[in-house]
C-alpha positions as CSV (number, residue, x, y, z in Angstrom):
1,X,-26.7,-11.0,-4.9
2,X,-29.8,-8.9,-5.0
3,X,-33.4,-10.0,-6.0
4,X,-33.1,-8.3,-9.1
5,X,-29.8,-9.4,-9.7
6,X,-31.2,-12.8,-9.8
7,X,-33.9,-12.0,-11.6
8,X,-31.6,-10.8,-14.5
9,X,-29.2,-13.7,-14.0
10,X,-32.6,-15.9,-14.6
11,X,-33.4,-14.1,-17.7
12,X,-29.8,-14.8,-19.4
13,X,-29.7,-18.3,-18.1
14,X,-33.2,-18.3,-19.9
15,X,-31.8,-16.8,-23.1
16,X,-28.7,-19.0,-23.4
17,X,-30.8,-22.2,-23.1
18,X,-33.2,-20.3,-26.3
19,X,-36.7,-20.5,-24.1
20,X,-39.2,-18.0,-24.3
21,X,-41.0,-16.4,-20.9
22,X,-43.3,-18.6,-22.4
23,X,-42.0,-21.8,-22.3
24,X,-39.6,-21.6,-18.5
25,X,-43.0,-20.6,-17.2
26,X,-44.6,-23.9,-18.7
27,X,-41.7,-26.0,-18.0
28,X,-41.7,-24.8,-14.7
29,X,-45.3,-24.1,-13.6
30,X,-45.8,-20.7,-13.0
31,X,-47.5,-18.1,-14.9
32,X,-45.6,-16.0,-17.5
33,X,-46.7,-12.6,-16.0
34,X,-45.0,-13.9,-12.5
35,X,-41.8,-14.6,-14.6
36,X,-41.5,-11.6,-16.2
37,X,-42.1,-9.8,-13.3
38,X,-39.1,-11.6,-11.7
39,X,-37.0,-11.2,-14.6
40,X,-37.4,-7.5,-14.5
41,X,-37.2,-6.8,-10.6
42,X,-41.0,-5.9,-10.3
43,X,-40.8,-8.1,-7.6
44,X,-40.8,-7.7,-4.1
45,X,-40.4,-10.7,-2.8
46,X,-39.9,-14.7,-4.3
47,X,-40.0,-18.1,-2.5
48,X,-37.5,-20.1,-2.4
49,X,-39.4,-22.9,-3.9
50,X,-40.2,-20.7,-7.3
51,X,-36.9,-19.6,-7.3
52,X,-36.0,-23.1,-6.9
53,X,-38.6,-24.5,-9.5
54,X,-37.2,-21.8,-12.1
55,X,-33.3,-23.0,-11.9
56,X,-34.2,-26.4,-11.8
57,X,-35.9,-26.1,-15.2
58,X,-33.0,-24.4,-16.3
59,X,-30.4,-27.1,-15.1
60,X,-29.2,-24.9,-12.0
61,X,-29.6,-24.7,-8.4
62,X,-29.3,-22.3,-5.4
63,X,-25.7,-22.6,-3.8
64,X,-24.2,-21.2,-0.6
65,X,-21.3,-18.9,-1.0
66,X,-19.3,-17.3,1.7
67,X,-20.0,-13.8,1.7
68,X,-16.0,-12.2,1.4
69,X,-16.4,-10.0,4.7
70,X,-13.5,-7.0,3.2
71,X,-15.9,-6.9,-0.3
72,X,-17.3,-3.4,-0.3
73,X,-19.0,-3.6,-3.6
């Protein structure tokens, strides 16, 4: 999964749980400007620990998953 792709995949997990940029960047301590900028794929690069802080306000967490080594999409 791509940044971006993540970054969308934050802002539906955002939606579904009915926060604003507003409030998952209270909850989870970073500015709301930084968020949507993740959220949209303005970003060029994200710690782990943000990315981390973010999901774990939203009840997630990073996983490992075998990449399947015959995908080609």
């Amino acid at each position: 999964m791509k940044l971006f792709e993540i970054g969308q995949k934050v802002k539906e997990l955002r939606k579904d749980n009915g926060l604003t940029q507003e409030q998952l960047s209270s909850i989870s301590g970073i500015s709301r400007v930084t968020l949507g900028k993740f959220e949209r794929g303005q970003m060029a690069s994200v710690s782990i620990k943000t990315l981390d802080t973010i999901l774990n306000a939203l009840d997630y967490e990073i996983d490992f998953i075998k990449k399947d080594k015959y995908s080609f999409g």
